[in-house]
N, C-alpha and C positions, 0 to 999 in steps of 0.2 A: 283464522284465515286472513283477517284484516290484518293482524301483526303481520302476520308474514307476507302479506302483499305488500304493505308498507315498506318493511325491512328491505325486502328484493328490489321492490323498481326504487326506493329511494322517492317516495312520491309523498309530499308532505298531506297531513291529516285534508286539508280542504280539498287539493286535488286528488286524493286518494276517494275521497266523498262523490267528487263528481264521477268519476269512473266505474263506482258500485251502482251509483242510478243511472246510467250509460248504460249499462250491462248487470242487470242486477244476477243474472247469472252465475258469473263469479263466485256469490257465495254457495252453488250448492254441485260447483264441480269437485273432483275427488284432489285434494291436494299431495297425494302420493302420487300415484297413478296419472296425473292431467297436468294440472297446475304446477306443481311445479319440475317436472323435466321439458313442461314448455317452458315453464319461463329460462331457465337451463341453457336450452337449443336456440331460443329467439335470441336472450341479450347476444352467444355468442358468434351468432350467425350474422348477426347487424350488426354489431362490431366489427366487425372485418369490411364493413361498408364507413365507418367511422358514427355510426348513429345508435343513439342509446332506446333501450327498451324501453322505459317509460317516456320519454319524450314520442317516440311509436303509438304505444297505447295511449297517450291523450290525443293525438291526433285523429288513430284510425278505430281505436276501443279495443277493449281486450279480449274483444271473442276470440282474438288470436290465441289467449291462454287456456280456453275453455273445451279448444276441441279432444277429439282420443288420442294421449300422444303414439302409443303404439298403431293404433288402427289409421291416421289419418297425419297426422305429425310428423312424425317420424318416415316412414314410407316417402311421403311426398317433400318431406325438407330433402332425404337421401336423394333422391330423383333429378330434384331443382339442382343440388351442387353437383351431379356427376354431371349434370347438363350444364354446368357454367354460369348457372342462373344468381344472381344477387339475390340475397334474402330482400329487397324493398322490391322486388318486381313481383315477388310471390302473398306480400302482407294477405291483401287482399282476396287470394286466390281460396285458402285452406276450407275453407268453408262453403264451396262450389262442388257442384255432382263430381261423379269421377269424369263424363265427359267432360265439362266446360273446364275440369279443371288440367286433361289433356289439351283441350285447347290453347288454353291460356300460357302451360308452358313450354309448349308448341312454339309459340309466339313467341313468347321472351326467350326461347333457346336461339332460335333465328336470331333475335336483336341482339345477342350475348357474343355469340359467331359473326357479326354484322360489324360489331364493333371493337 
């Protein structure tokens, strides 16, 4: 999994260190299954905002790669872009109830429409 977190974001062996004690999680999500068709969704989704995946994950951590990408990933990345929503107004969101996480893009649909 380290190889292949490494390889994907492009993240050198020390900042790849800090990341796994950040989140030591990482190691024991499912890498078919989670890891990586999130990482997959997120670089391409943030790319389109001009910001790179790992540069993301050191800033906000990569629980963003850990969650169910069918059950919770997926569903809600689909949601945020039918609503117009930029993948950096959602970083933060994925991992909030299913209410707060209506609210939340509730909010940045308005702001998305707004501007």
């Amino acid at each position: 999994k380290l190889g292949h977190l490494q390889s994907e974001l492009g993240m050198m062996v020390e900042r790849l260190r800090e990341t796994v004690l950040k989140d030591p999680i990482l190691l024991g999500v499912g890498l078919e299954k989670s890891l990586r068709p999130n990482i997959v969704l997120w670089r391409e989704w943030l790319a389109a905002e001009g910001l790179q995946l790992d540069e993301v994950v050191a800033k906000s951590g990569a629980w963003i790669l850990t969650a169910s990408y069918e059950n919770r990933t997926k569903p809600r990345s689909d949601e945020a872009k039918r609503r117009g929503v930029k993948a950096s107004a959602m970083v933060g969101a994925m991992g909030l109830t299913d209410a707060a996480f209506d609210a939340r893009l509730a909010r940045a649909a308005a702001n998305a429409e707004a501007s």
